[in-house]
C-alpha positions in Angstrom: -31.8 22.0 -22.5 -30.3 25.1 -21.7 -28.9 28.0 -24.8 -26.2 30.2 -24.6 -25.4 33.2 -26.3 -21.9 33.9 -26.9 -21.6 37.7 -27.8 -17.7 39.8 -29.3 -16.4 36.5 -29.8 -13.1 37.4 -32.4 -13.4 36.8 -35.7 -10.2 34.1 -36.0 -12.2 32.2 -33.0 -15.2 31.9 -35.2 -13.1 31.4 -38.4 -11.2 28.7 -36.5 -14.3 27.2 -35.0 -15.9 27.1 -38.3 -12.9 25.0 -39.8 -12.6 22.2 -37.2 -16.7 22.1 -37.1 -16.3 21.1 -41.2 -13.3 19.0 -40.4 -15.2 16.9 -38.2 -18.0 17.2 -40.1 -20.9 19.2 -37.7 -22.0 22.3 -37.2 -20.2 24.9 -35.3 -22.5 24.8 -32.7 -22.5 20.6 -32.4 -18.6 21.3 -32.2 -18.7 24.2 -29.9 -20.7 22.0 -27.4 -18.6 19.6 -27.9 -15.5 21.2 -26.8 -16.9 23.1 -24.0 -18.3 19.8 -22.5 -14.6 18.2 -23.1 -13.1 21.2 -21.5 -15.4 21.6 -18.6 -14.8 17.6 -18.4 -10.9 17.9 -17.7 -11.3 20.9 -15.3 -13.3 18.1 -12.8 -11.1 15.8 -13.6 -8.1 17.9 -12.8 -9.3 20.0 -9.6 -10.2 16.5 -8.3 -7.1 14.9 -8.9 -5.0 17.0 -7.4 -5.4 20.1 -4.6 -4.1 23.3 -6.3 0.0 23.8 -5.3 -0.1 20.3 -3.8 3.5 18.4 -5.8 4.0 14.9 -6.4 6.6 14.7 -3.5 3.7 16.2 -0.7 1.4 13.3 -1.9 3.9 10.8 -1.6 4.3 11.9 1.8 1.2 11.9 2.4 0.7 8.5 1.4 4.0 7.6 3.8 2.6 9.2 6.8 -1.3 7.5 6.7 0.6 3.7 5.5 4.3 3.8 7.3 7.0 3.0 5.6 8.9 -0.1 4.4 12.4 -1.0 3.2 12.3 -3.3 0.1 15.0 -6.2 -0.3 17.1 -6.0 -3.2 18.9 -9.4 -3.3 22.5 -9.1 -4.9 23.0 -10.6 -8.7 24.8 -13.7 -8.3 25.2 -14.4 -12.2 24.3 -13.0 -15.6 20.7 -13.3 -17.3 22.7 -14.2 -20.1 24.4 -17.8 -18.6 21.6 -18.8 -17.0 19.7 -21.8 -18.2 15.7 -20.0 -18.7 14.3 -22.7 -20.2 16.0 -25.2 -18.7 12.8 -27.6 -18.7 13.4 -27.9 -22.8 16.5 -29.3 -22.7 17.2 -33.1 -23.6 18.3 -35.2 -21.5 
């Protein structure tokens, strides 16, 4: 494994590292490689999930050009949830 030395780190960073290392109960170092692993972790996860300036809308157009598009039926409401009989298999006869 590798080591790195982190040199004029402030003194609130250290304080603050300090704190949430005993909070979680590890050294400072344990919890410093911890979050630089989480950190490192969601950078992948979000350069890979999106290219940088690309909005939802450009994907969704992107997805519409390579598939087509499609109209969806939406069939008028004829009565109210309310009136209608859902369990009408229960009742006695």
């Amino acid at each position: 494994m590798a080591s790195l030395t982190i040199r004029n780190l402030d003194d609130e960073v250290k304080q603050a590292l300090r704190e949430r290392a005993a909070r979680h109960g590890v050294s400072m170092e344990e919890e410093a490689r911890v979050l630089l692993r989480k950190s490192v972790r969601e950078d992948d996860r979000n350069a890979s999930a999106k290219p940088a300036g690309e909005t939802f809308y450009d994907r969704v157009m992107a997805l519409r050009e390579k598939y087509g598009a499609f109209d969806l039926e939406i069939r008028p409401r004829t009565e109210l949830a309310g009136e209608r009989p859902v369990f009408d298999w229960l009742e006695d006869e």
